[in-house]
N, C-alpha and C positions, 0 to 999 in steps of 0.2 A: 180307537183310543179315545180316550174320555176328555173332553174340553176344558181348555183351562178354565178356571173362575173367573168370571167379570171383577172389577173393583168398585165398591158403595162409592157411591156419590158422597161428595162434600156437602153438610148442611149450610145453608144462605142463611148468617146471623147478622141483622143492623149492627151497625159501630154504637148509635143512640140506643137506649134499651129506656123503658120504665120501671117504675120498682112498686113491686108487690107483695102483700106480706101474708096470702092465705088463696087456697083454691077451692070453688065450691062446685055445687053440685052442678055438672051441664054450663059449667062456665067457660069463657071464650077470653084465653089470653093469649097476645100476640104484641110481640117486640116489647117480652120483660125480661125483668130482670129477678132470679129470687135468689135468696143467698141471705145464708146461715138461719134459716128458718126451724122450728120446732112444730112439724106438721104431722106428728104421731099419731097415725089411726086417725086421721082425717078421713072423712068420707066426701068423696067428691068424683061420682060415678057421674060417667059422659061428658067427663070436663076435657077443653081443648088446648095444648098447648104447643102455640107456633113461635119459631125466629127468634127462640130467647133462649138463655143462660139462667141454669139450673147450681146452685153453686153452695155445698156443704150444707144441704137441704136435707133435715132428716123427716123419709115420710115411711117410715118400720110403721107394719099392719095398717100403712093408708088402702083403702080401697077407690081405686081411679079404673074401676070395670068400664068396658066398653067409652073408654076414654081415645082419645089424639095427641099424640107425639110428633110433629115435626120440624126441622132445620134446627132443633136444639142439640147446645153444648153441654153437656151434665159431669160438673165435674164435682167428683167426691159425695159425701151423704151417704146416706142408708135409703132402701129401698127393700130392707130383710122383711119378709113376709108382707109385700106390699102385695095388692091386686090389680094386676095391670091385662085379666083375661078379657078376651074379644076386643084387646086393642088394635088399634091401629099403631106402626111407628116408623117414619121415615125420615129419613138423611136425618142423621140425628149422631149422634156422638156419647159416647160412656167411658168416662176415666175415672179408676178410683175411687170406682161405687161399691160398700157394701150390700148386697145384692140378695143374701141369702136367702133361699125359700121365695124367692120370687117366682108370684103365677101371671104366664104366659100363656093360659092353654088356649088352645085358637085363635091366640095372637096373630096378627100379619105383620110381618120385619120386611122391610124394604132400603134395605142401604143404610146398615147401621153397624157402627162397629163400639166393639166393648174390650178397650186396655186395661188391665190389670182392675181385674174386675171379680170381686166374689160371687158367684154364680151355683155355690153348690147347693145342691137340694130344690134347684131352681125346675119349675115343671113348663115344659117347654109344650107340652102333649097337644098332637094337635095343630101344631103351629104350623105357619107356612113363614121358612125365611128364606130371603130372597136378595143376593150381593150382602150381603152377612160377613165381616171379621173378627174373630175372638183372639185376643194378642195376651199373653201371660195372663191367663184367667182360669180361676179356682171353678171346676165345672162339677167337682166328682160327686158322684149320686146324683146329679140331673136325671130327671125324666124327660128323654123325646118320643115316647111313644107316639106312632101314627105322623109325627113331626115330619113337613117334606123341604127338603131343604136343596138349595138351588141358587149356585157359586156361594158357599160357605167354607172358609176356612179358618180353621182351627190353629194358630201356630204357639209354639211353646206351653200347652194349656195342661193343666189337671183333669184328665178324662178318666180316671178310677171309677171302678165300680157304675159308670152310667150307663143307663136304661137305654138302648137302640131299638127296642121290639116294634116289629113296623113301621121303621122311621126311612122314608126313601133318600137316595140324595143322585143331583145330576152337577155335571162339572166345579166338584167340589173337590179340597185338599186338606190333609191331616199335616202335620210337619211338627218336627220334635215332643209327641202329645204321648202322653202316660195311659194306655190304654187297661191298663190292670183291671182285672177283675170285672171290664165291663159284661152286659147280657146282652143276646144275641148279635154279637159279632157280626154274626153272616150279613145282618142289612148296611154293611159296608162296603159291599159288591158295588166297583164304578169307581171309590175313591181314589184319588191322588193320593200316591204316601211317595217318598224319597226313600230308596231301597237300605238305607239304612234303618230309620226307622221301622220297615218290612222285619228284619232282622231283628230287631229289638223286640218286635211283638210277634214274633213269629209264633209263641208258647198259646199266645193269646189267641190268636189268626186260627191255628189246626186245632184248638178246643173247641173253638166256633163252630167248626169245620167237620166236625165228628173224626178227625186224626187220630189214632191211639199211636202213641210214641214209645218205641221200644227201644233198647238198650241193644 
């Protein structure tokens, strides 16, 4: 039988914060504060940010490549076509983020979780995530190609039409997730599902499956 999921760690955020109003290139922030910023298509590859509060920070087409994420609360903003590939990100928290088209591809996620969260067309590809929770999050059209994921659970999410081809997973769980229309199914061998759900995508599951269903 497949192991439950571990639960992410909680990020350590100071009560005191600082306040900042721009992130640059290979910069090193730790215990700030940003909130309500206009950082659109900012470039600021290999910048670091620890122990701080992200707050209605809009950074659509920021590119933060081969950037650091950790013990941050991130709530709300845009992050729609931001580049966050070969990042690092841990114990870290996401509420409330427009999200779209976010690139992740050989990201490392390490205890992060994303509540109601826009995440569609987001490319995951690549990625290694790791005590991962998606709670009410728009997923559909995601790319996880090659993606290997490990205790990651999905609960209540938008999984339409998203990409699985070579994506591995080890004690992980699906739970009330819309799996319509997604591509190759089959790399979902291993997963936790709640035998209702099983039922619900059953249509999904034996197309995967090479089933031909007869009448």
């Amino acid at each position: 039988m497949t192991s439950e999921p571990k639960p992410p760690a909680s990020p350590d955020v100071p009560d005191a914060l600082g306040s900042v109003g721009t992130i640059g290139v290979d910069e090193e922030l730790d215990g700030v504060s940003l909130d309500g910023l206009d950082l659109t298509g900012i470039a600021a590859t290999g910048a670091r940010i620890g122990e701080s509060r992200v707050t209605h920070v809009d950074l659509s087409q920021a590119v933060l490549s081969r950037g650091t994420v950790h013990d941050a609360v991130w709530s709300g903003g845009s992050l729609a076509n931001a580049r966050l590939d070969d990042a690092q990100i841990r114990r870290s928290r996401f509420e409330g983020v427009r999200a779209t088209g976010l690139n992740l591809t050989r990201a490392a996620l390490d205890d992060v979780v994303f509540v109601d969260c826009r995440l569609d067309l987001a490319l995951f590809r690549a990625a290694k995530l790791s005590r991962v929770r998606f709670e009410d999050c728009r997923l559909h059209d995601a790319d996880l190609f090659e993606a290997r994921l490990t205790s990651v659970v999905f609960e209540d999410c938008d999984l339409r039409t998203v990409s699985w081809t070579d994506a591995s997973f080890s004690a992980s769980e699906l739970r009330g997730c819309d799996l319509t229309g997604g591509s190759s199914l089959e790399r979902l061998r291993g997963v936790r599902m709640p035998w209702e759900d099983v039922l619900r995508s059953a249509g999904e599951i034996a197309l995967a499956a090479g089933i031909v269903v007869v009448e």
